[in-house]
VOPAGU-2260 file (C-alpha; in pm, 1 decimal, decimal comma):
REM VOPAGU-2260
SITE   aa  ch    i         X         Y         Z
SITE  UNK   A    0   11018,6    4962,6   -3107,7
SITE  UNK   A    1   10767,5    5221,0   -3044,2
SITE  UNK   A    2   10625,6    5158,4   -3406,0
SITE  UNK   A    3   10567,6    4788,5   -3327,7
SITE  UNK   A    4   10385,1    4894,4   -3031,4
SITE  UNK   A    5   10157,4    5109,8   -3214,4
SITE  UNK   A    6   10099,4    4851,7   -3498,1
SITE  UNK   A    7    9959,2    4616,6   -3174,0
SITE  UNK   A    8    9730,6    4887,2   -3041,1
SITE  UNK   A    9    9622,8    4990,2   -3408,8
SITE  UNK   A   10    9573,4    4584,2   -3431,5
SITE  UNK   A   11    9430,2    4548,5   -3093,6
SITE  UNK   A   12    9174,0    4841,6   -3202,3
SITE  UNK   A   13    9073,1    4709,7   -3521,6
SITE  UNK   A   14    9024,7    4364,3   -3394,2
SITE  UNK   A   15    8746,9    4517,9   -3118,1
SITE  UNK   A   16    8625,5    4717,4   -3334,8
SITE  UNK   A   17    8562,1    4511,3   -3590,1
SITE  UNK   A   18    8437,6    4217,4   -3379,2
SITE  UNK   A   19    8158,7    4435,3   -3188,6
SITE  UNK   A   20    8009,2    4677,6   -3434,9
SITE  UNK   A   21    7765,4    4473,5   -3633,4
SITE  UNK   A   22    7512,2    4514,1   -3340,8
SITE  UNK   A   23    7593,2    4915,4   -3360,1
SITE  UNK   A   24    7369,9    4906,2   -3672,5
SITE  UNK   A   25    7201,8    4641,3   -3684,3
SITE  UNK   A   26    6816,9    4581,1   -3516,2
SITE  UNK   A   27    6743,0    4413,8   -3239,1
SITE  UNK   A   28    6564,4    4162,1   -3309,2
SITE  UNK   A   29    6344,1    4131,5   -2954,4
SITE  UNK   A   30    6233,6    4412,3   -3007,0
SITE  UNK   A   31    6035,5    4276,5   -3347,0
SITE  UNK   A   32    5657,7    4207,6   -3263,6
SITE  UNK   A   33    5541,5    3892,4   -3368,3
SITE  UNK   A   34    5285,5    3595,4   -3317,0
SITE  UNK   A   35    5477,0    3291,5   -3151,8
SITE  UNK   A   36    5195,5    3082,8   -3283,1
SITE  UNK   A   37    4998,6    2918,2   -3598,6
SITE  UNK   A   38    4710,6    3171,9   -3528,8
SITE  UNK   A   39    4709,4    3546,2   -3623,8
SITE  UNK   A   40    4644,5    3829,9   -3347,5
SITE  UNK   A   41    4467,3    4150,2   -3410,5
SITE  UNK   A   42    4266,3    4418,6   -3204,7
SITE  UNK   A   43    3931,5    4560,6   -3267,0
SITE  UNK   A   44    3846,1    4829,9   -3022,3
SITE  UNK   A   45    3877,9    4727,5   -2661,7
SITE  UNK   A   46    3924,9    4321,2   -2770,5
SITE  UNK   A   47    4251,1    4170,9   -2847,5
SITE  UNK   A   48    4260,7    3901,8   -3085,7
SITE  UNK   A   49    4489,1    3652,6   -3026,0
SITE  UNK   A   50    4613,2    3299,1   -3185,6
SITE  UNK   A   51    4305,3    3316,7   -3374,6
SITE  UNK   A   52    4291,2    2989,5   -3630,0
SITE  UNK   A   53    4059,4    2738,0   -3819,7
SITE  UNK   A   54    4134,9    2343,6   -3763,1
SITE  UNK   A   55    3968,3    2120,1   -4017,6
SITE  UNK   A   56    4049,5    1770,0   -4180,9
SITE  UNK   A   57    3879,0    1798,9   -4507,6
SITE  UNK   A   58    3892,4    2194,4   -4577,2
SITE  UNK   A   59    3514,3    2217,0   -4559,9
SITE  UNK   A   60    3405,4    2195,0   -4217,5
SITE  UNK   A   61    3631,9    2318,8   -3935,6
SITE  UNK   A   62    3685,0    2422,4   -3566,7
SITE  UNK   A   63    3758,1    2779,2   -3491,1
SITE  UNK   A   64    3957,3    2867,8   -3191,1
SITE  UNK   A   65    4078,1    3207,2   -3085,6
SITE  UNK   A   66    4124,6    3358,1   -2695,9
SITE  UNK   A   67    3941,5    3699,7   -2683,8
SITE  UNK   A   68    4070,7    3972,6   -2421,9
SITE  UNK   A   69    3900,4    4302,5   -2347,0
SITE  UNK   A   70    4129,0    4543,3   -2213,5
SITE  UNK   A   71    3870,6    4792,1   -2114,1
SITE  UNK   A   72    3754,6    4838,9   -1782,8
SITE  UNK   A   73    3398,3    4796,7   -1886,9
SITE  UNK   A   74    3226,1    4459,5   -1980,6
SITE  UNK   A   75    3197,3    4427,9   -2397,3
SITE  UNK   A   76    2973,5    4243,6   -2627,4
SITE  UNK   A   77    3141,0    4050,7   -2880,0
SITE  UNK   A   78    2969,5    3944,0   -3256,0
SITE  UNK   A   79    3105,5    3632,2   -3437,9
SITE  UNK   A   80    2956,4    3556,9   -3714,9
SITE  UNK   A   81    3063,6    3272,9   -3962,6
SITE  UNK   A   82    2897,4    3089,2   -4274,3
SITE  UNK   A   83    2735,6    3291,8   -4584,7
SITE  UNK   A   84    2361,2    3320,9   -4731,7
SITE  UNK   A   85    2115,4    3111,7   -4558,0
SITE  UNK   A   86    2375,3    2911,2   -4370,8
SITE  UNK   A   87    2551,9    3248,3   -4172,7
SITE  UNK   A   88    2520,4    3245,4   -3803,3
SITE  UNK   A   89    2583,0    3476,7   -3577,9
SITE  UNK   A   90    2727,3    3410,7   -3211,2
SITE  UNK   A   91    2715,2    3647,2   -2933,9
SITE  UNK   A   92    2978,6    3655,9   -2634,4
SITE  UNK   A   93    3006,7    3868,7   -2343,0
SITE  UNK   A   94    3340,4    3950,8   -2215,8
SITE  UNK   A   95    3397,8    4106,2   -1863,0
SITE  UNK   A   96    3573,4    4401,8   -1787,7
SITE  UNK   A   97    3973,9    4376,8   -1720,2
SITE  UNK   A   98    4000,7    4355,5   -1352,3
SITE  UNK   A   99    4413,5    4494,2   -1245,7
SITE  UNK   A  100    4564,8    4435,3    -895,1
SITE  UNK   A  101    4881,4    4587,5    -831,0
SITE  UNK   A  102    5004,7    4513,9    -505,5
């Protein structure tokens, strides 16, 4: 009698045991960093990058669309420049300075 009761907790045991320690090891995967778009993200500096991307129907010409965040407190001057030899231009953007209101 007693051994069939131990056989059920030993059971019992290796049943929970078995059933919750894969996450014991394993990562968790929200914790993983990633870009939840088709763009790529990146810093430089002060600027965040993010969902940065090229549209274009032929491969030639295209559209390029990004969203550019300073996270300084100061205002920043951003450089783009795109094309190569006599064709490269240069655009210049001025970002404001992250404004934070806790309340």
């Amino acid at each position: 009698m007693k051994s069939r009761r131990l056989a059920s907790l030993a059971l019992v045991a290796a049943v929970l045991v078995g059933t919750s320690g894969c996450t014991l090891i394993s990562p968790q995967a929200t914790l993983i960093p990633y870009a939840p778009a088709d763009g790529v993200s990146a810093h430089t500096g002060d600027v965040a990058v993010r969902n940065a991307l090229i549209v274009s129907d032929d491969g030639i010409d295209g559209n390029f669309l990004a969203a550019f965040v300073n996270e300084s407190t100061d205002p920043v001057t951003l450089r783009v420049e795109y094309g190569e030899g006599s064709a490269k231009t240069e655009l210049t953007v001025r970002l404001g300075a992250w404004v934070r209101s806790f309340r």
